[in-house]
N, C-alpha and C positions, 0 to 999 in steps of 0.2 A: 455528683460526678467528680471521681478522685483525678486532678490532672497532674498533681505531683509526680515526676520520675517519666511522666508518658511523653515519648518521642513521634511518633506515629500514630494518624489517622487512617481508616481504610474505611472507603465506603463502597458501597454495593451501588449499581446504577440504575437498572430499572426499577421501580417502582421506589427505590433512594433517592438520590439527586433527580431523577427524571420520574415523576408522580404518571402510573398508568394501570391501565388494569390488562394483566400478563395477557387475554384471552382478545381484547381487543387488539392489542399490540400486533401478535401473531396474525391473526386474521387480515390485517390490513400492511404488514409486512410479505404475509405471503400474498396476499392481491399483486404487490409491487412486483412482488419476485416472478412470478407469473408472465408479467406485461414483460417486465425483462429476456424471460428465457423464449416467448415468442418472435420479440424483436430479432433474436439470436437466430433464431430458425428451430427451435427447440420445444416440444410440446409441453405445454405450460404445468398441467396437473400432471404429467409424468416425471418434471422435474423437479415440482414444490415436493412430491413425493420421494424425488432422490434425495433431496436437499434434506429431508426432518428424516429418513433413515438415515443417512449416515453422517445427522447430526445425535442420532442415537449414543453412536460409538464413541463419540468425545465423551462421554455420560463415563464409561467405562474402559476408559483409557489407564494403563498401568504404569504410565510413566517411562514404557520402554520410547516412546517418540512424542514430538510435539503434536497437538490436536489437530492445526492445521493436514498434519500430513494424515493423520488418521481419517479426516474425514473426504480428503481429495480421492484416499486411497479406497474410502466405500463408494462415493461418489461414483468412480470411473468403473466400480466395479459392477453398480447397476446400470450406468449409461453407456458404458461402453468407454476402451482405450482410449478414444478419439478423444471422449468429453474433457480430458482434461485441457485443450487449446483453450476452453473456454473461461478457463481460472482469472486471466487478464479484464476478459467482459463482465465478469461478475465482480471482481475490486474494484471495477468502473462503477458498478450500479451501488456500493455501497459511500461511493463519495458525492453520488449526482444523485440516483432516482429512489435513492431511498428514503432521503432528508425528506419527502413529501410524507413517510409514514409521518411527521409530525403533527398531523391533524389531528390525531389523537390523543395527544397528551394533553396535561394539566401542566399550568403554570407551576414553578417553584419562586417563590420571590427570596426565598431565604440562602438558595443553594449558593448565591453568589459572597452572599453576606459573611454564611459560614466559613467559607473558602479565604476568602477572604482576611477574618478573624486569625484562620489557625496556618494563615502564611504572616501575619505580623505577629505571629508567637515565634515564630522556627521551625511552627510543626512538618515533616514530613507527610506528605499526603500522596495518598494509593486510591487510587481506583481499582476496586476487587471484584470487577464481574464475574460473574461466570465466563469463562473463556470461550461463551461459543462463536464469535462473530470476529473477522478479520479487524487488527487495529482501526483503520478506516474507519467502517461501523460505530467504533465507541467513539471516534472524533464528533461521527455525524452526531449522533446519542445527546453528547454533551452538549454538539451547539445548543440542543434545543432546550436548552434552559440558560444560555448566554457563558457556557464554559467554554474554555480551550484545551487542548491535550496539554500544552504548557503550562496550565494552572496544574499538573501535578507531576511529582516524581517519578512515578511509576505507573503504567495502567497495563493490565493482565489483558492477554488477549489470545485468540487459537495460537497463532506465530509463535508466541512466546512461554505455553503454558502446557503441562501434562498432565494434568488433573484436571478435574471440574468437583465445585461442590455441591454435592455436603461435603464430597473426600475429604477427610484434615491435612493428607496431604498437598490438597492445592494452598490451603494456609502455609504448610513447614517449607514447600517450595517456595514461597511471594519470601518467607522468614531468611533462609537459605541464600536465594538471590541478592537480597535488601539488607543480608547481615543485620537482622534486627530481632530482638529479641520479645515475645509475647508478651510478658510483663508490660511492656512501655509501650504496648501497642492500644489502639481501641478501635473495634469493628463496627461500623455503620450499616445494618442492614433493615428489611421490610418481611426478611423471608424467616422463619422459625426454624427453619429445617437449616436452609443452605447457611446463612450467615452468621444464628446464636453458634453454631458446632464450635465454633472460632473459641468459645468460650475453657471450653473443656483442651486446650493450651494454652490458657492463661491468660489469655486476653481481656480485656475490658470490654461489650459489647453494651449497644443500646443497639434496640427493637425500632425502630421508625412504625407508624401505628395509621397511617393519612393512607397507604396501599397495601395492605397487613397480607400476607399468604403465611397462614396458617392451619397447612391442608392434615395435620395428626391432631386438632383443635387443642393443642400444649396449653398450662398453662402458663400466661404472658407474665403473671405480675413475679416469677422468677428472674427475671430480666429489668434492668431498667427501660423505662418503655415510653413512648408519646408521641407526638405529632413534628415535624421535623422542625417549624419553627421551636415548638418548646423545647426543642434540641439544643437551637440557636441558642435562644434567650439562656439555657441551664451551664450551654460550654462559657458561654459571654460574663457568667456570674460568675464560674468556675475560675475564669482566668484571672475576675477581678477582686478575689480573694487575697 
């Protein structure tokens, strides 16, 4: 790992910093969502079904609006005008009754360490989800591995994003915003598709390998690749070079 010239880190968060398996996640996310949209007065399985259609269209979003509004705007258009009061009750449920999806994850013992490391470098550090979930959500995300939103610079989220990836423009947008150039950047991700793309702008990318989705079975050893602590340990020699 070259870290000569590199000013910026970007990591990917689920199955990255937060070790999960995407299928469980989902499943016991929408359980939560559910229990929410009844408390509400809202019929549970007609809204987890609002909620993943027109979290479809963040998918394919063209950059003419931000995600957030793309997905309120399919939202209401399956639920009806009305649904949108409910915007305020569902930011609620992702600072309070979501953090419970945490049963399911796996420990990271490294995530903090890393963090850590590449904030007594200088490094600038992004969190480069995918933009499907309200800021909130990534707050809750990170506690669950003992992060803060303020352990980084930057974190992408629907509010603030008009892509999603693979697009390479949700990279040249994070690029664009953060006045940073791909060369000094390096990409953190678990996911082949969404987070190598980063590569083909110039970035420096490592594969994390402990929650691997590698759903076109690519192969991996193009990519520098491994398990997140061997991440630790490779940036930790890198610096001490």
């Amino acid at each position: 790992m070259n870290v000569k010239g590199m000013t910026t880190v970007l990591f990917d968060l689920d199955g990255t910093l937060v070790p999960m398996d995407v299928d469980i996640f989902t499943k016991a996310y929408f359980e939560e969502l559910g229990k929410k949209a009844a408390s509400i007065g809202l019929e549970p399985k007609q809204t987890v079904n609002a909620v993943w259609d027109a979290t479809k269209l963040m998918f394919t979003n063209d950059g003419t609006a931000k995600n957030d509004e793309r997905f309120w705007q399919g939202f209401v258009s399956i639920l009806g005008p009305d649904s949108i009061r409910y915007r305020a009750d569902f930011d609620q449920f992702y600072t309070e009754e979501f953090d419970s999806v945490k049963r399911i994850i796996s420990e990271n013992l490294y995530a903090r360490q890393l963090v850590d490391l590449l904030k007594n470098h200088k490094m600038e550090q992004i969190v480069a989800t995918n933009p499907l979930f309200p800021l909130a959500a990534n707050y809750t995300r990170l506690g669950w591995v003992g992060l803060k939103g303020e352990d980084f610079d930057y974190i992408t989220s629907y509010e603030n994003s008009s892509y999603c990836k693979p697009n390479p423009k949700y990279y040249e947008e994070i690029m664009a915003i953060r006045g940073l150039k791909p060369e000094n950047c390096l990409m953190i991700g678990n996911d082949v598709t969404e987070d190598m793309v980063a590569q083909d702008l110039g970035m420096q990318v490592y594969l994390v390998t402990d929650c691997l989705i590698n759903k076109d079975d690519a192969d991996i050893s193009v990519f520098e690749n491994g398990s997140f602590a061997e991440l630790y340990e490779n940036m930790k020699a890198a610096f001490a070079e």
